[in-house]
C-alpha positions in Angstrom: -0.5 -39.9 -79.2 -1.1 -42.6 -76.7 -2.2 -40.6 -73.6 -0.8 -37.5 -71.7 -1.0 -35.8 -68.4 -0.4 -32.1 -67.9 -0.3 -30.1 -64.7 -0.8 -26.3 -64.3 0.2 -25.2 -60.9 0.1 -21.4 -59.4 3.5 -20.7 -57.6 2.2 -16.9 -56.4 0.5 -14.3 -58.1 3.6 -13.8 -61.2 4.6 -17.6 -61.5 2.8 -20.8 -62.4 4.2 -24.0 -63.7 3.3 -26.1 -66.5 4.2 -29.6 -67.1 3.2 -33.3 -67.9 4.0 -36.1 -70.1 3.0 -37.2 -73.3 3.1 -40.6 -74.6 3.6 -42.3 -77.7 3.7 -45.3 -79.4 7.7 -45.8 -79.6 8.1 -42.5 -77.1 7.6 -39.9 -74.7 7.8 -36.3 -74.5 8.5 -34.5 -70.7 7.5 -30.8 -70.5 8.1 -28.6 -68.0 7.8 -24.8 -68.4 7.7 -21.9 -65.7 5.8 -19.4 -67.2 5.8 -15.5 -65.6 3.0 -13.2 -66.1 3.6 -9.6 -66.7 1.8 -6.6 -67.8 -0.9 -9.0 -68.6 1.4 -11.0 -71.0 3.2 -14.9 -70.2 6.6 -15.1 -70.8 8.4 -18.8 -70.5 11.1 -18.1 -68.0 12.7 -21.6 -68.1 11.6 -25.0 -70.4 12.7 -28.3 -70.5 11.2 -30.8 -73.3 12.7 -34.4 -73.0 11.9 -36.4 -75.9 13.2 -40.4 -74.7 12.1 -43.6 -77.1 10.1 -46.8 -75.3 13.4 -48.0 -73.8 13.6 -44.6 -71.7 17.1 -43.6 -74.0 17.1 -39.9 -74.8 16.5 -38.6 -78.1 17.0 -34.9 -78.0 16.1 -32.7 -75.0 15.7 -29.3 -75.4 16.3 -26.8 -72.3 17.2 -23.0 -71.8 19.3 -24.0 -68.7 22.8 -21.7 -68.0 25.2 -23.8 -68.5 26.6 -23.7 -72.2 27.6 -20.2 -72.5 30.0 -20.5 -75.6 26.8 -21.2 -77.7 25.7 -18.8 -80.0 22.2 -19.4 -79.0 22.9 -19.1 -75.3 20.9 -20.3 -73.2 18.7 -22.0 -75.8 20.5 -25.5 -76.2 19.5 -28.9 -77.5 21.0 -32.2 -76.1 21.6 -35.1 -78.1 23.1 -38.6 -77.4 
């Protein structure tokens, strides 16, 4: 690991957001989660992790976004070139 920078940021009493990058020598790594609390537990409501190489291509992202409901998974997903 090269460096990173990570963010924690209170949206209202339930909701908070974390996320940053983290860099590395041939790559970096985005992160973003929203994470709810509830009952005294944290549950990650969404996440994204964005994996690119040094010329900013993607390698793999990972995301539980709606939007491939055939998958068995569903909504966990990863995208791939």
């Amino acid at each position: 690991m090269v460096s990173s920078g990570i963010q924690k940021r209170k949206v209202n009493d339930f909701f908070g957001i974390i996320e940053g990058i983290i860099v590395f020598e041939k790559g970096k790594l985005d992160v973003l989660e929203v994470i709810r609390e509830l009952d005294g537990k944290f549950l990650k409501k969404k996440y994204k992790y964005h994996f690119r190489n040094i010329e900013n291509e993607m390698i793999f992202r990972y995301d539980n976004m709606p939007h491939h409901k055939q998958l068995e998974n569903f909504p966990h997903h990863k995208h791939s070139p």
